[in-house]
C-alpha positions in Angstrom: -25.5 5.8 -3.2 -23.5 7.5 -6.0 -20.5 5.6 -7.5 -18.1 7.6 -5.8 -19.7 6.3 -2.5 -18.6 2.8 -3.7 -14.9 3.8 -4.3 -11.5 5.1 -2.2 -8.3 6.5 -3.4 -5.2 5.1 -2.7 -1.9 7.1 -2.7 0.6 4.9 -3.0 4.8 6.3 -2.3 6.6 5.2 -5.7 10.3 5.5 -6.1 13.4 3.5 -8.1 16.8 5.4 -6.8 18.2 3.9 -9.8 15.6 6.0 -11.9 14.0 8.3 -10.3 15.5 11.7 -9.3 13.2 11.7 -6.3 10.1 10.2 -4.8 6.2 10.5 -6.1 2.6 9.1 -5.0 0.8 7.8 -7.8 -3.0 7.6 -6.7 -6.0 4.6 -7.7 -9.2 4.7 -7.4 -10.7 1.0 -6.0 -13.8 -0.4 -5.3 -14.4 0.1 -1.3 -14.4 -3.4 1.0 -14.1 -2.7 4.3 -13.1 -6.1 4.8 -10.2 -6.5 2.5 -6.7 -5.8 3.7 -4.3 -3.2 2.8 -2.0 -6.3 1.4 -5.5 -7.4 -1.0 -5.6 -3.5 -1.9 -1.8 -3.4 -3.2 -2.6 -7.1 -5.0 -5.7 -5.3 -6.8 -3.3 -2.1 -7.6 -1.2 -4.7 -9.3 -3.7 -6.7 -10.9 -5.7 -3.6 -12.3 -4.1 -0.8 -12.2 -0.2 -0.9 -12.2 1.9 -4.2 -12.4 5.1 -2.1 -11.9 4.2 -1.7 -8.2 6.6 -3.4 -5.7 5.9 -4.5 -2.1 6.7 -7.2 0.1 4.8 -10.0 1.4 4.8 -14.0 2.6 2.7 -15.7 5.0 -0.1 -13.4 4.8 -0.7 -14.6 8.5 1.1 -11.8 9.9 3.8 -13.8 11.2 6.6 -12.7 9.1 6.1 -8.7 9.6 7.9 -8.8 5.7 4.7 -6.4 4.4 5.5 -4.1 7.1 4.6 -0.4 6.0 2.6 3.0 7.1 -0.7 3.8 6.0 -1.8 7.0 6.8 1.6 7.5 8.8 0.8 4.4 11.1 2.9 1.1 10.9 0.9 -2.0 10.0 1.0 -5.6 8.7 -0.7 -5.3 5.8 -1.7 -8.7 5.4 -3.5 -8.1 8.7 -5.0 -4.7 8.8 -8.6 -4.3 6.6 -9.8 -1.3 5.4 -12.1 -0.8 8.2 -9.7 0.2 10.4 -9.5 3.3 8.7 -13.0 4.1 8.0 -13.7 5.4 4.8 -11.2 7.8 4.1 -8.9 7.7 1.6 -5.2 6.2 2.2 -2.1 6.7 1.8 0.5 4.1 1.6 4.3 4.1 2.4 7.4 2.2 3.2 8.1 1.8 6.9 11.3 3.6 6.2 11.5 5.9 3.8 15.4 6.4 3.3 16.0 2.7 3.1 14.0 2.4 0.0 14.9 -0.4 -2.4 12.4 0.1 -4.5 8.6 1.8 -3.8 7.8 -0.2 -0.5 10.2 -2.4 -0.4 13.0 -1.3 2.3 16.4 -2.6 3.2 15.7 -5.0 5.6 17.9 -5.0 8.5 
């Protein structure tokens, strides 16, 4: 199994109105774990990658629907949804609402 087997690319919607002129995806490569969640992907994005990136989360029980977003144009909680559920192809992660951006996934909550 080559190293490339082992790993997944994550596009992940980026976008400051006060900053940026318009939106972007900025992609990372990550290890692949079926079973970690999309919410433990963003955390490792964070932690490795980018510590700019903003998203919501809380309870991580999936009770609070506050790390609401699409992933390959399909709402989730992503404190609840694994990577398996997607098999292994890459992803591509966005705010639930895309003209109510706050700041990358973060949306005006109403």
């Amino acid at each position: 199994m080559s190293e490339e087997d082992l790993n997944i690319t994550i596009k992940v919607f980026r976008f400051d109105p006060s900053m940026d002129p318009k939106p972007r995806y900025d992609s990372f490569t990550i290890p692949y774990d079926e079973e970690e969640t999309i919410l433990g992907i963003l955390k490792r994005i964070v932690r490795d990658h980018d510590p700019s990136l903003v998203f919501r989360e809380s309870c991580r029980i999936g009770n609070c629907s506050l790390c609401s977003m699409k992933v390959n144009g399909k709402g989730v909680l992503a404190c609840r949804k694994p990577m398996k559920d997607f098999g292994k192809m890459d992803l591509v992660i966005e705010p639930l609402h895309q003209d109510k951006v706050i700041r990358d996934l973060v949306c005006l909550m109403e």
